[in-house]
Structures are given as C-alpha cells and as structure tokens.
LOKE-295600 format. One line per field, with one value per residue (C-alpha): residue number from 1; residue in one letter; x, y negated, z. Coordinates in Angstrom, 1 decimal, padded with zeros to 4 digits. Layout:
! LOKE-295600
i = NUM:...
aa = A:...
xx = X:...
yy = Y:...
zz = Z:...
This chain:
! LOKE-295600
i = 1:2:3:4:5:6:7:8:9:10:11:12:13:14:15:16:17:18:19:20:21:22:23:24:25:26:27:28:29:30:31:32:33:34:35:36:37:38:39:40:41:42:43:44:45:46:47:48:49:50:51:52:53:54:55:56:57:58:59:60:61:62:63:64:65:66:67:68:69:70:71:72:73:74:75:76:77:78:79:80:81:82:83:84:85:86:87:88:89:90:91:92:93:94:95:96:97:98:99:100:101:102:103:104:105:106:107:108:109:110:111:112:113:114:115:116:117:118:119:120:121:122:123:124:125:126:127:128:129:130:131:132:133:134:135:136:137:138:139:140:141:142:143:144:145:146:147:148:149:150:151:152:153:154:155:156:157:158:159:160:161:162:163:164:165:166:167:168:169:170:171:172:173:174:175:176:177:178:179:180:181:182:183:184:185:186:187:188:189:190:191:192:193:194:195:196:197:198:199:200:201:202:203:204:205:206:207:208:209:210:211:212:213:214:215:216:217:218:219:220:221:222:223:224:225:226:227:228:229:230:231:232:233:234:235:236:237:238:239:240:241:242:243:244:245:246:247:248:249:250:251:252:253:254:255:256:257:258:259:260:261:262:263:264:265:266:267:268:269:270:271:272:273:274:275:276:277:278:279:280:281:282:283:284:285:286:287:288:289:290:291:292:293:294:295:296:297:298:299:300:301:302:303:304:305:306:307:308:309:310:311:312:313:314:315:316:317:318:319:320:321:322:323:324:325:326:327:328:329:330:331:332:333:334:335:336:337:338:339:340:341:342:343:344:345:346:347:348:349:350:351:352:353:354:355:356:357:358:359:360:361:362:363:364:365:366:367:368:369:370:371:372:373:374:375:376:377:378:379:380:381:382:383:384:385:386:387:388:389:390:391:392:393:394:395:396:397:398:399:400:401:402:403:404:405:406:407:408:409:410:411:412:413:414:415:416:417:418:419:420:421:422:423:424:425:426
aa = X:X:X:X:X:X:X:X:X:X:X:X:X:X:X:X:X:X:X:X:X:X:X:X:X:X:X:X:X:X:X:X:X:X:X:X:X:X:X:X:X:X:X:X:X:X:X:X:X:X:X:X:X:X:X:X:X:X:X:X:X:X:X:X:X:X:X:X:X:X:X:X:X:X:X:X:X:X:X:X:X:X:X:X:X:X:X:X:X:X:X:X:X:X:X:X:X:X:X:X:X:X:X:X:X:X:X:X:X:X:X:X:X:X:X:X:X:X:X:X:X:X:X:X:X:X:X:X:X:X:X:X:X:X:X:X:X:X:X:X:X:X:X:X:X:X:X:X:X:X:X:X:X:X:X:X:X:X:X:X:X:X:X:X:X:X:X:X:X:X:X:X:X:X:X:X:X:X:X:X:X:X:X:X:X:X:X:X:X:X:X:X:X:X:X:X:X:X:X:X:X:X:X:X:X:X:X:X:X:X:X:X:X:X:X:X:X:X:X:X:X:X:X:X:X:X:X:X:X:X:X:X:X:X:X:X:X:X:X:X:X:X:X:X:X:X:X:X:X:X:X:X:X:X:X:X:X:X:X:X:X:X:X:X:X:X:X:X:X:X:X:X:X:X:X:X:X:X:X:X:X:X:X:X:X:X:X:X:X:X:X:X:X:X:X:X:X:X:X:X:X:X:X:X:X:X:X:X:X:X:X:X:X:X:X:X:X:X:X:X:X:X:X:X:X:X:X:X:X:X:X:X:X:X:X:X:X:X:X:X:X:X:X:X:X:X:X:X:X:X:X:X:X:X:X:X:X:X:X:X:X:X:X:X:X:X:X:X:X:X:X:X:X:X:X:X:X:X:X:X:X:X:X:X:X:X:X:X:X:X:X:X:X:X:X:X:X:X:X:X:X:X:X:X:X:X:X:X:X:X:X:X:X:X:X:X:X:X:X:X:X:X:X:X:X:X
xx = 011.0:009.5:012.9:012.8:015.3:018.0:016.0:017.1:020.5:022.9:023.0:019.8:020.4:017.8:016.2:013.2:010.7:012.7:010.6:010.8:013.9:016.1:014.5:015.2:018.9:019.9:017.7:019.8:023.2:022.5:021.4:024.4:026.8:024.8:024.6:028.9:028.3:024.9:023.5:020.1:019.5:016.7:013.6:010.3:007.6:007.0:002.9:001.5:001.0:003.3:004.3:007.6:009.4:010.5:013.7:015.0:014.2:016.4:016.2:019.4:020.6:023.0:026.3:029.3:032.1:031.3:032.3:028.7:027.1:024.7:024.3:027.9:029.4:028.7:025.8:027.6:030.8:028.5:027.1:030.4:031.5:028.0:028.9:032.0:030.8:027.6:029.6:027.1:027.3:025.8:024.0:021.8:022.1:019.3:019.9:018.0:016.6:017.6:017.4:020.5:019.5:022.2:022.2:023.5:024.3:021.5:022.5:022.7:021.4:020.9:018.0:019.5:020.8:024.7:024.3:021.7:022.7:020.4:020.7:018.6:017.8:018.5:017.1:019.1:016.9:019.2:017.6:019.0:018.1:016.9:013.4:013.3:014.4:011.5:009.0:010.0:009.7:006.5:005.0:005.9:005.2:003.1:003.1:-000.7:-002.1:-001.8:-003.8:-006.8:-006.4:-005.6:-009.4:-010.7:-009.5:-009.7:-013.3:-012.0:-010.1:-006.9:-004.0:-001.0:002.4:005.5:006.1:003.7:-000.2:-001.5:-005.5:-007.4:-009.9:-012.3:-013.6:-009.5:-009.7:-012.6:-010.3:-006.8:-006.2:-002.6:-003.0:-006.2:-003.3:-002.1:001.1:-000.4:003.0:005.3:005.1:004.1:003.2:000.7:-000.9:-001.9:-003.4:-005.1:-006.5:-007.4:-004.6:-002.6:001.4:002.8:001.1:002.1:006.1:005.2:004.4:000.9:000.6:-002.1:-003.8:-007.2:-005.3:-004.4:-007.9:-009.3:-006.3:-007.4:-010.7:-010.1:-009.5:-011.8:-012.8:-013.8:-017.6:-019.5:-022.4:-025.7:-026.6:-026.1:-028.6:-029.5:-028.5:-026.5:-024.0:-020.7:-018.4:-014.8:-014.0:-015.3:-017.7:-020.5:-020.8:-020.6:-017.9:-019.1:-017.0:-019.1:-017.0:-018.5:-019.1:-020.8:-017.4:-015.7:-017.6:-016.9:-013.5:-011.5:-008.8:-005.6:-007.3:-009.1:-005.5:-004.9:-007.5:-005.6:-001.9:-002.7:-004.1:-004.6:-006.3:-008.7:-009.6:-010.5:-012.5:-014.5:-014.1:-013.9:-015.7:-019.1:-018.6:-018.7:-021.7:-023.2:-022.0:-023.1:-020.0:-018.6:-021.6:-022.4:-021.1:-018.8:-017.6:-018.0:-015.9:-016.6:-016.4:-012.7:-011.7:-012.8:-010.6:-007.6:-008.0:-007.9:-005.2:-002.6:-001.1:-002.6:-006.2:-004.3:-002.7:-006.1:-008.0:-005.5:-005.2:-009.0:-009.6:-007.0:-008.3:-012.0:-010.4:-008.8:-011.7:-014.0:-011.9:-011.4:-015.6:-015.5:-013.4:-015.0:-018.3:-019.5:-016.8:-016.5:-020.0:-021.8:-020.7:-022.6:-021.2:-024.0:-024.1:-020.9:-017.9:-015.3:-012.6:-015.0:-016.0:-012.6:-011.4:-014.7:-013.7:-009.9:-010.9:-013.4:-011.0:-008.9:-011.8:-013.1:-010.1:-007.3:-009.1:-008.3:-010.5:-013.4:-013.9:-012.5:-013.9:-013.5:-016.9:-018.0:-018.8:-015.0:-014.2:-014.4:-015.2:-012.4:-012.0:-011.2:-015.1:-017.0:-020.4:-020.8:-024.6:-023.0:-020.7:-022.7:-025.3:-022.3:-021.3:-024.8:-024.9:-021.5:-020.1:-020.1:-018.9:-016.2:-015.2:-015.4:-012.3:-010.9:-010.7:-009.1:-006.8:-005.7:-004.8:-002.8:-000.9:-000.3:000.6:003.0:004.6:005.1:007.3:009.5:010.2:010.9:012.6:014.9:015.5:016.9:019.3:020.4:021.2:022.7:025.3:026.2:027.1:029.2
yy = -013.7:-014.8:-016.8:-019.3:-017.4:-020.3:-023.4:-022.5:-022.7:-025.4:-027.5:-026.0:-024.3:-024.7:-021.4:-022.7:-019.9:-018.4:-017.7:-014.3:-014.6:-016.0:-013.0:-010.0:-011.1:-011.5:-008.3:-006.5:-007.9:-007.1:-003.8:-002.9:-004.0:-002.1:001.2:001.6:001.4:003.5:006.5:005.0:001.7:000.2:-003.1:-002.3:-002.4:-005.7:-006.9:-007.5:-011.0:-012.9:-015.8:-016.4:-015.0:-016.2:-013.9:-010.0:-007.6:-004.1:-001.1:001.1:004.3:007.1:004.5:005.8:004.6:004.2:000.7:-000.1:001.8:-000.9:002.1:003.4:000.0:-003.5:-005.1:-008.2:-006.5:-004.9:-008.1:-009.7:-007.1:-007.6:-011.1:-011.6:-008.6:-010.8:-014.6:-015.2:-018.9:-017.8:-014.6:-014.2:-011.3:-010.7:-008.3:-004.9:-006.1:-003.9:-006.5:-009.1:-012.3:-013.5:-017.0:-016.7:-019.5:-019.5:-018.7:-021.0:-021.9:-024.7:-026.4:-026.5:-030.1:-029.6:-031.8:-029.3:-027.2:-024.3:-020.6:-017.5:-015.2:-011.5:-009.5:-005.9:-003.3:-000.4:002.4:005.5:008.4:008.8:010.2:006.8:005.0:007.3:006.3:002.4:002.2:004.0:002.0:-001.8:-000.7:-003.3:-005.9:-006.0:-002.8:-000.9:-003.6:-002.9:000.6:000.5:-001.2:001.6:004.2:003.2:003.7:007.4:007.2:007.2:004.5:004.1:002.2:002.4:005.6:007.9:008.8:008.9:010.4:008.8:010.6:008.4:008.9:007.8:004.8:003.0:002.5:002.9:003.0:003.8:006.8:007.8:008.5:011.8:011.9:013.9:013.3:011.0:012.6:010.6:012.8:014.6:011.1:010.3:013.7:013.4:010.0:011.1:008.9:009.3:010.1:009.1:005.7:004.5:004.5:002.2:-001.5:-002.7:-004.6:-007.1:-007.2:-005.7:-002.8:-002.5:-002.7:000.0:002.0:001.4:002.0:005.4:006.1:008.9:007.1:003.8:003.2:000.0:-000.8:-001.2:-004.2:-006.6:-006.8:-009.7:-010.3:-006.9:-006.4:-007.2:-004.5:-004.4:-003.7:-004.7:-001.4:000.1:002.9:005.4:003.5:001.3:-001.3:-004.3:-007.5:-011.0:-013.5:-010.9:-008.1:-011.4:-012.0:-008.3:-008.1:-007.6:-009.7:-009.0:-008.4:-012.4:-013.5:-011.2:-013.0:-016.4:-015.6:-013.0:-014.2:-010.6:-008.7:-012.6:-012.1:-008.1:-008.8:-012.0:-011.0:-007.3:-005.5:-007.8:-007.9:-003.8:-004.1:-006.4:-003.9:-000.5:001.0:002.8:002.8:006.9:007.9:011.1:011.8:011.3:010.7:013.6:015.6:014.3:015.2:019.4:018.9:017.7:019.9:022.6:021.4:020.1:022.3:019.5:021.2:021.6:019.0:017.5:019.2:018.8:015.1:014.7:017.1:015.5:011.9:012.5:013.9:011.2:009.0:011.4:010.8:007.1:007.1:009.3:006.8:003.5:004.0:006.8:006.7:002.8:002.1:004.5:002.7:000.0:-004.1:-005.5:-006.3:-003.8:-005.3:-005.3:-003.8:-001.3:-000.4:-000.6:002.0:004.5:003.9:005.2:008.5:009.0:008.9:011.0:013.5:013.9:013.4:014.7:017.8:015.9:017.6:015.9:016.7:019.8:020.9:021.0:019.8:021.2:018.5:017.5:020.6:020.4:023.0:025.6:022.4:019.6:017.8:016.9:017.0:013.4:013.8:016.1:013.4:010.7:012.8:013.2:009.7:008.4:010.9:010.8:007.4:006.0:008.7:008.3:004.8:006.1:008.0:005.8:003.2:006.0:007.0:003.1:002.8:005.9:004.6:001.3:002.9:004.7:002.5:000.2:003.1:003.9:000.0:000.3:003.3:001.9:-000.9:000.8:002.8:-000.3:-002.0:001.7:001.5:-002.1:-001.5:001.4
zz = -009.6:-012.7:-013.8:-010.7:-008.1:-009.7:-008.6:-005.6:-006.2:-005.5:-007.7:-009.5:-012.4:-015.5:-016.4:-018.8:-020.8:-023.5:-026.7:-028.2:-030.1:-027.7:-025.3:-027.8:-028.2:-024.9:-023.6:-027.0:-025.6:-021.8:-022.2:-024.4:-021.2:-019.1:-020.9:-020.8:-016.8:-016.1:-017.7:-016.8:-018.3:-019.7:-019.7:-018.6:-021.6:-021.9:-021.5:-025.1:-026.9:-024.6:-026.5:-024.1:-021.1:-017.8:-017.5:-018.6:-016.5:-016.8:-014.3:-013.6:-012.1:-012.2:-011.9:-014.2:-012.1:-008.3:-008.1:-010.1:-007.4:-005.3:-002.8:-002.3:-003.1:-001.5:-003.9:-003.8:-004.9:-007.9:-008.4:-008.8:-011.3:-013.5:-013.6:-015.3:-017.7:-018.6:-018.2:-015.6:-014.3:-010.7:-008.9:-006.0:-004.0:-000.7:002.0:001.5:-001.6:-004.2:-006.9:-008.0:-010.1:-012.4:-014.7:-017.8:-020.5:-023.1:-026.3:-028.5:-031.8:-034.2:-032.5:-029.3:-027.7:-026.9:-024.1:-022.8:-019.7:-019.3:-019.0:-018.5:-015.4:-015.8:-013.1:-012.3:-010.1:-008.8:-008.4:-006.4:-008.1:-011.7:-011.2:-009.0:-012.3:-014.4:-011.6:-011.6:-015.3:-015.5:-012.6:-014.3:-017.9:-019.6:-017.0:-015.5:-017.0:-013.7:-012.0:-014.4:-014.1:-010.2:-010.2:-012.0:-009.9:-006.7:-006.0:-007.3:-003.9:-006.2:-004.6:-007.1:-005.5:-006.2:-004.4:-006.7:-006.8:-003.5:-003.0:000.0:002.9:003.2:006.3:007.7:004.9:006.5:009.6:008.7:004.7:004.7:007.2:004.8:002.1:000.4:-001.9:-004.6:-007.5:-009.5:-012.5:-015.2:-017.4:-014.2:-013.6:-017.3:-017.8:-014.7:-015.8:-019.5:-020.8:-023.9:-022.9:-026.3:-026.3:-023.1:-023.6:-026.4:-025.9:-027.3:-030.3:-029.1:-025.3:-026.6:-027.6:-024.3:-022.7:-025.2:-023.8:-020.2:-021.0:-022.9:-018.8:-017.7:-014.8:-016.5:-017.1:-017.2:-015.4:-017.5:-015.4:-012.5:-010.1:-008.4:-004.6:-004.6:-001.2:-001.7:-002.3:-001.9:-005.4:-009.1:-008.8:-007.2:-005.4:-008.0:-009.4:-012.5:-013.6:-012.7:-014.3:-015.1:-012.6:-010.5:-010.6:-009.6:-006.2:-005.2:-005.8:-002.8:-001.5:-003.4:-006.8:-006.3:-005.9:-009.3:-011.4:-010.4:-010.7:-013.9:-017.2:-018.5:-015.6:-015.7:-019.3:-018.2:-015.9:-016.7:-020.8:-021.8:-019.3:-020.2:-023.1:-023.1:-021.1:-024.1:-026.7:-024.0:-024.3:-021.5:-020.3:-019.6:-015.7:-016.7:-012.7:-009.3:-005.9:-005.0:-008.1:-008.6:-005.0:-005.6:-008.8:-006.5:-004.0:-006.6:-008.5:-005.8:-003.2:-000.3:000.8:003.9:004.6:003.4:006.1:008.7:008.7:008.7:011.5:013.7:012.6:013.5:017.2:017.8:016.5:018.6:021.7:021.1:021.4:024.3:026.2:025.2:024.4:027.0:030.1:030.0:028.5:031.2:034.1:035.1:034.9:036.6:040.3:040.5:042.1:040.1:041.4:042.8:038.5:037.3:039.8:039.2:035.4:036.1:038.2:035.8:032.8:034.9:035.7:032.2:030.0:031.8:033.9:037.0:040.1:041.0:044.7:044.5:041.4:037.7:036.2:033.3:031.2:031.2:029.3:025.8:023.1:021.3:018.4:021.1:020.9:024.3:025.0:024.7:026.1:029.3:029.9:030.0:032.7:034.5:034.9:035.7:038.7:040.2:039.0:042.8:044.1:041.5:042.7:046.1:045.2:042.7:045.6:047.8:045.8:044.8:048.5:048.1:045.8:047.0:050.5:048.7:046.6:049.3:051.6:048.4:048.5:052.3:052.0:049.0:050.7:053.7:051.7:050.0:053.3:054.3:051.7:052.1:055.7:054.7
C-alpha cells in the first residue's frame, strides 16, 4: 500500500518515506527474521534512483514450521507470531488478501527527535508454492519496468499478469479480451528469451533509470516510430498498427485507459513515454521494424504445445459469434417492425427461432435453410429468403402455439389447484 495501510489505524500511526539507509537496515534486519521461518524469503528488486521508500516489501513461501503457514494456519494467528518476532507496534490483516501490513518502530539514529513517534510499514506476501514465490518476484522486479515492457508487447498480442505469459486471438480480443487469452508459461527464464532479454541482468537492480530503458529497449519487440503523423486515429496503445513505439505528446493521446492512469500515478513509465521514446526517435534508434503480429504468433504456435487449443477456442468463438449474428441480425432483423403488430412479430420471431435454430418443424417439415453445414455455419442468405417468404405464416403459428401454451398452463393451475383442495379435505 505504498506505506499508508497505518493511517488507517486507530489512533494513526506515522509511517513517513524512509531514506535509503534507514530502508537497507531494516529490509537487512527483516529479512534475517524471516529466513529462520521460510525457506523462501526475499524483497522484490527495488526500481532504480529512488531517493526514498514508502515501506519494505518481502515475499515468502515454503513455511518451516506450520504455525507460519498463512494457508494452513489462520493469517491473523501468523500475523500475530510475525509481530512479536519484528516488535511490531500494530498489523493489518484483510480477508482473502494474501498480504499482512505490520508497523514497526523506526530505528533510530542520532538525528532523530526522541519525542518523535513514527515507525515503518513492512508488507509480508505469502505465497503458496515456491514457483508462485519465483513468479511473484519476477513479475514486481524493478517496480514499473513491466509496464513499459507490457506497452511494448501488447500490440505483439502478448498479456503478462501475475499468473504467467498469456498470447491473445485477436479475432476473441476485439469482443472479449480475457477469453482471447492463452497461458503460454511462468518461466522466467522462457519469457526473457522469448522477449530478447538478458536473464543475468534482470535479477540485478539497475544502477540509474536510463539503464533500465536501454534494457527495455534491447526488447526484440521495441521499435520507434520515424514520425507522427498529423490527425492519425486513436489507437488503444502507444503504437501503431505494426507496433512502433509512438511516445511524445502524440503516444500519450493513444494510450489506452489504464496506461493514462500509469503516466499519472508513475514517474518512471511518464518520463518513458513523454522522454525516452522521443528522444530515440530524435536520435533514430530503434527505429528498423524487426517483426510482426503475425510473424510472432507462427513462432508461438511452433514453439508452445497450444496450436490446438489455439484453433479450438477460435473455431468455437467465431460459432458462437456466427450464431449470435444469425439470431440478431438475420432472424430478428428479417422480420418486419413496421405496420406489424406487435405481439403478432414477437411470436413469428419465437417460431422462427425455433424453426431455424432448434430444427423445430415448420408445418410439417424440416426446411432446408435451418440446417447448417458439417462445421455448424448457416446459410445466412438461405435464411434470410426463408424468412421473407414464410415469416407470416410463422406468426400464424407462433400465435397458435402461444394459446397453446397459455391454454395449458392455465389447466395445470386448475388441475393443481384441485389436488391441493383434494388433500386438504383428506
């Protein structure tokens, strides 16, 4: 929580930006308590150049003793146990988060005011396996750098969350992005090789941010592009079509929703995109396309055991998209609205759903237009012929078979009744 989960405590309890002395003694000390109670303990890489820190963040796993066990044991039993090892003055614990906040007296030193009362968050993330530890320190290593690379990739159709590397259809992601996705791993080592990156340089923190961007942009999917052209349609990323990293005042007007809010809330991925990316256009670096979309996805498919899962998803996807048209545009678009009562069109639309989705007879027959092909696709054409010739009659029995129904509903009503009034005599 950035070192504010303690303003809400009562009383509040001070939790000011430690600089980074105060930071690397109390991260030293914390880790040491931790690492006699987990075999799995460690901080995320820090973000480079920060000149102070809102708390100390540590993930754990594999629990030596299963009373430190947040998933075996109750976390606010844990939590209790963590405190008196790290003389914490207060913890938060939330309900299916599986984070606990502690406050812990700041350290002090010579420069400090006695009278002072203020104290330090320390953030614990349980984690229930180890490779979920390996993933979760991978994933928050360097603080923003998987936002820039996340808007490098994901015109590449490349989603990383905190689950793994996911590829995207995109024929499902114009509709529905999270049923567009494909786990592809949450391996590490896979996903940096994949994305041209160095393995060795990542598990170390960067000496200065601009490091870090020349890291990002060693990417394989990273180009800039030569120019901005006036009046270009909005995309939902800081690229183009093909990809290029647009940046500037320009990359900012395309950027989609959650990287806008990004470029307010994070310093780093803001000097990224309205610095370093113009400034490599000024310079024409980066500046040569290496791959496309398309290009990438043959490489997947080749590499990752998913072509049929792949092919699968998208068949059954354009079906049902297929289907969804067939219903709305051609059986309820075909049927006139105007000078049509209504009733009369609502019950033509219902036998004719019935009819052409659901093989329902239609006086006596089976037309051929509701039968689809050997991969599930209608004849939308057929259909609509059909409807324009026979939608009357279809409301003709629609009506019909609305009476039916009502007819019968109301002598199961009669006929319950009567048994009810049966049985109370009894």
């Amino acid at each position: 929580m950035g070192g504010r989960a303690f303003a809400l405590h009562d009383p509040p309890l001070p939790t000011p930006r430690m600089p980074f002395e105060i930071y690397s003694r109390v991260l030293s000390q914390t880790l040491a308590v931790l690492r006699q109670h987990y075999a799995s303990a460690d901080p995320p890489i820090e973000a480079p150049g920060k000149a102070d820190y809102g708390d100390v963040d540590f993930l754990v796993a594999e629990p030596l003793d299963p009373s430190f066990d947040a998933f075996k044991t109750a976390k606010k039993t844990v939590a209790e146990k963590l405190a008196v090892l790290l003389k914490a003055k207060a913890f938060f614990v939330e309900s299916g988060n599986p984070t606990i906040n502690l406050a812990i007296p700041w350290p002090r030193t010579e420069k400090d005011n006695p009278n002072d009362e203020k104290y330090i968050q320390i953030d614990v993330h349980f984690c229930p396996s180890v490779k979920i530890f390996r993933w979760e320190l991978f994933h928050s290593a360097h603080g923003d750098l998987w936002n820039i690379l996340g808007s490098t990739i994901r015109r590449f159709g490349f989603t990383v969350n905190d689950r793994g590397l996911f590829l995207r259809i995109p024929e499902i992601e114009l509709y529905d992005r999270k049923k567009s996705m494909i786990f592809l791993t949450d391996e590490p080592k896979d996903i940096l090789e994949l994305l041209g990156l160095d393995e060795s340089t990542w598990w170390k923190q960067f000496p200065t941010q601009e490091a870090m961007f020349e890291y990002a942009a060693g990417c394989r999917f990273f180009w800039v592009k030569d120019k901005v052209e006036e009046g270009e349609a909005e995309g939902d990323v800081i690229a183009d079509f093909d990809g290029a990293q647009e940046g500037g005042d320009e990359g900012k007007k395309k950027l989609k929703h959650n990287d806008r809010q990004r470029l307010s809330k994070r310093p780093i991925f803001a000097t990224w995109i309205e610095d370093f990316i113009p400034r490599c256009r000024e310079e024409g670096r980066f500046s040569k396309k290496e791959i496309a979309r398309e290009q990438i996805r043959e490489e997947i498919l080749e590499k990752y055991p998913i072509k049929e899962e792949y092919e699968t998803k998208l068949r059954n996807w354009l079906l049902v998209r297929h289907k969804d048209e067939l219903w709305r545009d051609v059986i309820k678009g075909s049927v006139p609205d105007e000078d049509v009562d209504p009733a009369f069109r609502a019950a033509a639309i219902r036998q004719l759903k019935a009819t052409i989705m659901e093989r329902d007879p239609f006086d006596g027959e089976i037309p051929a237009a509701s039968v689809p092909n050997g991969e599930g696709y209608y004849d939308l054409e057929a259909v609509r012929d059909f409807i324009e010739k026979n939608w009357k009659r279809a409301g003709e029995i629609g009506l019909v078979r609305t009476q039916e129904r009502a007819l019968q509903s109301m002598r199961m009503k009669a006929e319950k009744k009567g048994r009810l009034e049966a049985e109370k005599e009894q």
